[in-house]
N, C-alpha and C positions, 0 to 999 in steps of 0.2 A: 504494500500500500504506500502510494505518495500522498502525501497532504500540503497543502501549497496554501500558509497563509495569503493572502489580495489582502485586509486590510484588518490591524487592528488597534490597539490605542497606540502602539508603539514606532514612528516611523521610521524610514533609513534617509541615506541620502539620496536613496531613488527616488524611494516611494512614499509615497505621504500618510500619515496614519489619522485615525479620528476616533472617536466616543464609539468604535461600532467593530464588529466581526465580521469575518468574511473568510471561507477557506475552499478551495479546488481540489476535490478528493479523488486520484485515481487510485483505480480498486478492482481487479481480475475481467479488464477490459472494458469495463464504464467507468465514466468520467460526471460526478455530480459536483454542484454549487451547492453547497453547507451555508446558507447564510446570505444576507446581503448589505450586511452593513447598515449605517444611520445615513446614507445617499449612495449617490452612485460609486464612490469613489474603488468600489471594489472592483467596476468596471474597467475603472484607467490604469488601476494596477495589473491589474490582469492584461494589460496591454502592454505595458512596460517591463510583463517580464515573458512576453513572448507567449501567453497562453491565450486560445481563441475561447471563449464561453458557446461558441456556436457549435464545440464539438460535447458539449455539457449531457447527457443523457436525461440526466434531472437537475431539479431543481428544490429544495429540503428549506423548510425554514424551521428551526426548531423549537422557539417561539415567537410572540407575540411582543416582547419590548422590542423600541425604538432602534435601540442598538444592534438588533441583529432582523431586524424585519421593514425597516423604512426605505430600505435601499431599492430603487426602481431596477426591477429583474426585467422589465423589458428592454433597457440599457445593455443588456447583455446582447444584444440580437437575436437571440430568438426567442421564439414562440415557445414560451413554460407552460401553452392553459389547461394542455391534457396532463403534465405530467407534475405539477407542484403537490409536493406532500408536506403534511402538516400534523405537529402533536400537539390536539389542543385541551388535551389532559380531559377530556370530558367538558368543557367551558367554550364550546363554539361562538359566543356571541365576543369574545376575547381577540378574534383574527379581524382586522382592517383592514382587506387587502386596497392599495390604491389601486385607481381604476392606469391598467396598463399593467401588471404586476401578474395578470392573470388569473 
């Protein structure tokens, strides 16, 4: 398994960090997006370090704070609407998705 922090509070001199999580999990031949961060920025990382989000299989958000669910997954280029999974512990009324996020 690889896991490819995009973004988290921590930044380098690449890449920018923010209040949010974001990681690129490959994993016995699928590729998902764990996270999307508090905006896009997990997008730009992932551009800056050579990773395309278009070859992403899925898309996982794990919960519901700002910090890892604000980030616009449509930003990634593709289309997540069949495949976003979500744990929403039994508390469905808890997910926001914005519109474009899928």
């Amino acid at each position: 398994m690889k896991a490819t922090v995009l973004v988290d509070n921590i930044g380098t001199e690449d890449l920018a960090g923010e209040w949010g999580l974001s990681f690129f999990i490959e994993f016995r031949g699928k590729k998902v997006l764990l996270d999307a961060g508090a905006d896009g920025l997990f997008a730009e990382n992932a551009g800056k370090l050579g990773i395309s989000l278009n070859e992403a299989d899925y898309a996982v958000l794990s919960h519901a704070h700002y910090d890892h669910a604000d980030g616009n997954i449509s930003e990634s280029g593709k289309d997540f609407s069949n495949s976003i999974k979500t744990e929403s512990s039994g508390f469905p009324e808890m997910w926001n998705l914005k519109k474009g996020c899928g």
